[in-house]
C-alpha distance (Angstrom), angle and dihedral (degrees) to the residues before:
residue distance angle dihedral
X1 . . .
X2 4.04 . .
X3 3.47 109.6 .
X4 3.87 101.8 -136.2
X5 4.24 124.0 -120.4
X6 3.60 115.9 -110.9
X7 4.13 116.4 -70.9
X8 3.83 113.4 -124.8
X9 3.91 81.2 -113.1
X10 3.61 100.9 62.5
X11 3.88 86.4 39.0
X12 3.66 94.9 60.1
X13 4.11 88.4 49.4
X14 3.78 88.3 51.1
X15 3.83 92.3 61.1
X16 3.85 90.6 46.2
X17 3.65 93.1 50.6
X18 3.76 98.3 45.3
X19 4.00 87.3 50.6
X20 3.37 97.2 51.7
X21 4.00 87.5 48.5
X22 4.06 85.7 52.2
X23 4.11 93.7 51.5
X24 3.53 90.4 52.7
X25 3.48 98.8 47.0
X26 4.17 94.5 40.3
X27 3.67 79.0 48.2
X28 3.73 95.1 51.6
X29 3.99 94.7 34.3
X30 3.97 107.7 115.7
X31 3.84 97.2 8.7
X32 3.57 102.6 74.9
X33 4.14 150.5 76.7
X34 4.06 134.7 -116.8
X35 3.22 127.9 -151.5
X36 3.81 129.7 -162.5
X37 4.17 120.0 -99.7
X38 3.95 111.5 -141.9
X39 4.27 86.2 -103.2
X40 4.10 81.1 61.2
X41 4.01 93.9 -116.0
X42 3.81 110.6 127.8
X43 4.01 127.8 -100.6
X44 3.82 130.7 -171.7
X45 3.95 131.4 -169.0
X46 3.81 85.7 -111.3
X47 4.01 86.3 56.9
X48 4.10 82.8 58.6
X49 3.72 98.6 45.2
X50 3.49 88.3 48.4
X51 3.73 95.0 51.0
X52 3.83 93.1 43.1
X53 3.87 97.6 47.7
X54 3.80 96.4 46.9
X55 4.07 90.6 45.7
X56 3.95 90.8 48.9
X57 3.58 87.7 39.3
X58 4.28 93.7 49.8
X59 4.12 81.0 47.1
X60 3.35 92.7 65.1
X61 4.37 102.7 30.8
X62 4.31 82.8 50.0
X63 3.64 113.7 11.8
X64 3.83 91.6 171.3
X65 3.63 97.5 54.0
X66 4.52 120.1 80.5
X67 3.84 120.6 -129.3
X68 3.84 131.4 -133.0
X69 4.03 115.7 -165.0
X70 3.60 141.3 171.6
X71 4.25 93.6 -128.1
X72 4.27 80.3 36.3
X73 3.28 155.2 41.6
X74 3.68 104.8 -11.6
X75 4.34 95.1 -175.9
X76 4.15 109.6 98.7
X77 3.96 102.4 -109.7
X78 3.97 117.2 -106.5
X79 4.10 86.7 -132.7
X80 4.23 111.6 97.3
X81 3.86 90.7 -123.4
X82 3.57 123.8 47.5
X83 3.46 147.2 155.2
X84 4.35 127.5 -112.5
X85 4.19 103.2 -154.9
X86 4.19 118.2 -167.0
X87 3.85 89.3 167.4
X88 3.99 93.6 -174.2
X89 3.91 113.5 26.1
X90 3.79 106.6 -170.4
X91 3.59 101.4 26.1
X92 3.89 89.0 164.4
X93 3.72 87.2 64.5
X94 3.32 106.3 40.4
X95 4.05 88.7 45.5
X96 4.36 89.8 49.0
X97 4.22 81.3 53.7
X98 4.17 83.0 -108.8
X99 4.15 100.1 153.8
X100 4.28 97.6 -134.0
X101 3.86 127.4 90.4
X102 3.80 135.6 107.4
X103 3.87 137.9 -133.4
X104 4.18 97.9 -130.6
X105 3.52 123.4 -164.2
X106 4.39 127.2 153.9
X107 3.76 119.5 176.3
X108 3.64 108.0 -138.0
X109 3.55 126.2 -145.1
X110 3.92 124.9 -169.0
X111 4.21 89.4 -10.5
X112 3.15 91.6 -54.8
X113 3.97 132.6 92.3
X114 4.35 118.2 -96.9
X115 3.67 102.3 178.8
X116 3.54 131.5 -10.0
X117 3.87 138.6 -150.1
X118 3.65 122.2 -144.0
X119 3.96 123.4 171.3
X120 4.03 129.9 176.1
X121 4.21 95.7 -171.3
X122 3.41 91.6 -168.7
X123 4.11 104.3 52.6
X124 3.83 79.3 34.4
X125 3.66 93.1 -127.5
X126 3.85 122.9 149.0
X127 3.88 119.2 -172.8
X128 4.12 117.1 -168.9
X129 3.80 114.0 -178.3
X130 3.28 122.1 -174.2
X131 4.10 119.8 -161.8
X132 3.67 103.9 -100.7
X133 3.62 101.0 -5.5
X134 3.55 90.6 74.9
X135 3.84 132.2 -134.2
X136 3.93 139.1 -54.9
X137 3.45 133.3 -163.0
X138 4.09 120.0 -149.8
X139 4.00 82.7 -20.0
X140 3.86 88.5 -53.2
X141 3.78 108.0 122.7
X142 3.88 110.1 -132.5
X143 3.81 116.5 -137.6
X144 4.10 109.5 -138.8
X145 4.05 94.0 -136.2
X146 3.75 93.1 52.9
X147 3.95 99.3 79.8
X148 4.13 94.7 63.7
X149 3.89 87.0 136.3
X150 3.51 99.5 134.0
X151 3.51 107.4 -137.5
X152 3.82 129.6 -165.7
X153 3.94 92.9 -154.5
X154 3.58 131.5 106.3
X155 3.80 124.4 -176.5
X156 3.98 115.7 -132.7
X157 4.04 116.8 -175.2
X158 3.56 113.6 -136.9
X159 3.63 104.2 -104.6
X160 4.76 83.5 57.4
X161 3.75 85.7 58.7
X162 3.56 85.0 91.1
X163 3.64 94.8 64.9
X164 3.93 83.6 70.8
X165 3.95 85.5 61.0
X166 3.62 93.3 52.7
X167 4.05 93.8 53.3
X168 3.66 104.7 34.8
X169 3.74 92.7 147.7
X170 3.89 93.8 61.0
X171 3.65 127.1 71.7
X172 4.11 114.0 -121.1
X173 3.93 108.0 -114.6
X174 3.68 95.8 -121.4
X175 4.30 146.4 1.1
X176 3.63 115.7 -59.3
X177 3.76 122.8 -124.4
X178 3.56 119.3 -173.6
X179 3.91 112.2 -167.1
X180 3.70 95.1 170.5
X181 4.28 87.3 -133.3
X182 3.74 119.5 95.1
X183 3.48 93.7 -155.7
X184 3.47 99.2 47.4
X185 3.74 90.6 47.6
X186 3.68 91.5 58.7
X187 4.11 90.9 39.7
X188 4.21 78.6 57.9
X189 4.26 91.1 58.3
X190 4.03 81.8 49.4
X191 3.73 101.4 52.7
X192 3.81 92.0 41.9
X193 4.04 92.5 -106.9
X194 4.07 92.8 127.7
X195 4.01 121.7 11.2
X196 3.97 76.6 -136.7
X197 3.37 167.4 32.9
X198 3.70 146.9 -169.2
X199 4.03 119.9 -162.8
X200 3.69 119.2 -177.5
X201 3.58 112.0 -174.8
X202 4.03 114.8 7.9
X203 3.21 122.9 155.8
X204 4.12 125.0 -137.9
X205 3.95 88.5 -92.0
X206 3.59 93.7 51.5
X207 3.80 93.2 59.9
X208 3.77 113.0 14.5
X209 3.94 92.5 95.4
X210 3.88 91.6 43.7
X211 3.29 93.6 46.9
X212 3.53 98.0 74.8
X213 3.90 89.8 40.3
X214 3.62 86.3 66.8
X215 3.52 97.8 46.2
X216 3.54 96.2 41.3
X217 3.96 86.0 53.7
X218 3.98 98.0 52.0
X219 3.79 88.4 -105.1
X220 3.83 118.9 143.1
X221 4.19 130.9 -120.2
X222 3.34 120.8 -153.6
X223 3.89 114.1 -177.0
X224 3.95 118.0 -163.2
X225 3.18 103.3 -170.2
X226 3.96 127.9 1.5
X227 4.18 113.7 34.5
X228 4.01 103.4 -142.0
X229 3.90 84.0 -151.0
X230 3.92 89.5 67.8
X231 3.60 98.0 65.1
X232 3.88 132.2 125.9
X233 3.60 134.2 -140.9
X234 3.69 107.1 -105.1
X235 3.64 97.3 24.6
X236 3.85 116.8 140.6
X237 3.71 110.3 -125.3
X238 3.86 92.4 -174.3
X239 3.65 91.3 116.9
X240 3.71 102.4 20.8
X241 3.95 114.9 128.2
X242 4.00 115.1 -169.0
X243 4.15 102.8 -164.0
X244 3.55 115.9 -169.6
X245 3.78 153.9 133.0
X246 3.61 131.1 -103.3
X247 4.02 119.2 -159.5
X248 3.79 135.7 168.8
X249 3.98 87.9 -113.7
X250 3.54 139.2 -11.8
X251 3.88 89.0 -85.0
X252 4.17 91.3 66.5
X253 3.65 87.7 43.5
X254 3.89 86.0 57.0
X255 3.74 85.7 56.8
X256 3.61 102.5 48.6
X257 3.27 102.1 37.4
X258 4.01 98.7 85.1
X259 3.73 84.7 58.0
X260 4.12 95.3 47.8
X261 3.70 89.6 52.1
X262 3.76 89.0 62.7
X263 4.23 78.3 68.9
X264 3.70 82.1 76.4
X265 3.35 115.3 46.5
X266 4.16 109.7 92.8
């Protein structure tokens, strides 16, 4: 059976949902306390609201369809469609009062992501892509060819700085950016921001929504390690890491992808 796209309807209660999720967390931004989760990463009550309301809130838009989130449910649902939640990417920053992470959620269809959700409450942006529709930003459709800034940065996460440790004889192709949000460094490849980037140990949530970005974009994936389109229903993605590169084409992929292979190596 087809899974169907996304009706209008439930599009519309998406948007609601999401902004609601962004006022409380703008509102909470700066005035509130993290805690750290037993893998050491950092978790706020926000980070639990957030979960909680979009969950409830996907219940209701697609009752049919199973959820996997970061504060959740980490098991990929049995149903054909269902929905990948990281309610707070970038915890870190927004618990050190640093202005940059994104609510991330992609509905994936047959293993593979549909549409995706992508939302930066404090730059107020709001990317939807839709698999092979293509992508809009704040209801403004983005045309692929437009971002042919040429751009000599590449974003690293913290945990591929080591790579730079490994190879200190050889210059890095490009200028680093750290953002300190996985999704947000692969949302940077998309929009033309870096030709590049390396990601060392995200997990599903931290890329499903991005994912399609880049693919809706013409961007190029290469995974290292784990390929997202081998997973199971049922499988625990607790532990799961998905390293890979990002790159504007296949040519920057080329370029990085002595220096991702480094991720690797023990």
């Amino acid at each position: 059976m087809k899974h169907p796209n996304l009706t209008n309807n439930q599009l519309n209660k998406l948007d609601s949902l999401f902004e609601l999720v962004s006022q409380r967390q703008i509102n909470d931004f700066g005035n509130i306390s993290a805690s750290n989760k037993s893998d050491g990463s950092l978790i706020t009550s926000c980070d639990l609201w957030s979960d909680k309301t979009i969950v409830n809130g996907l219940a209701s838009i697609a009752p049919d369809e199973g959820v996997l989130s970061e504060e959740g449910g980490k098991s990929i649902p049995n149903t054909e469609a269902y929905w990948v939640v990281d309610p707070l990417d970038g915890t870190t920053n927004f618990a050190a009062g640093i202005p940059y992470w994104s609510i991330s959620v992609a509905r994936f269809v047959d293993g593979r992501p549909e549409s995706s959700f992508l939302i930066i409450p404090t730059l107020k942006k709001k990317f939807v892509s839709i698999k092979g529709k293509g992508v809009w930003l704040n209801n403004k459709k983005i045309d692929p060819n437009q971002n042919n800034y040429q751009s000599e940065c590449i974003s690293l996460c913290s945990r591929s700085i080591k790579i730079l440790q490994k190879n200190p004889n050889s210059v890095f192709p490009g200028k680093i950016r750290l953002l300190g949000v996985s999704s947000l460094n692969l949302t940077s490849v998309a929009m033309g921001q870096t030709f590049g980037a390396i990601e060392s140990t995200p997990k599903i949530w931290d890329i499903a929504a991005a994912w399609l970005l880049l693919e809706e974009l013409n961007c190029s994936i290469e995974w290292l390690e784990t390929d997202p389109l081998n997973l199971v229903s049922g499988e625990d993605l607790s532990n799961v890491n998905f390293p890979l590169i990002a790159g504007r084409s296949t040519e920057k992929i080329k370029i990085l992808k002595p220096w991702g292979n480094l991720l690797l190596e023990k």
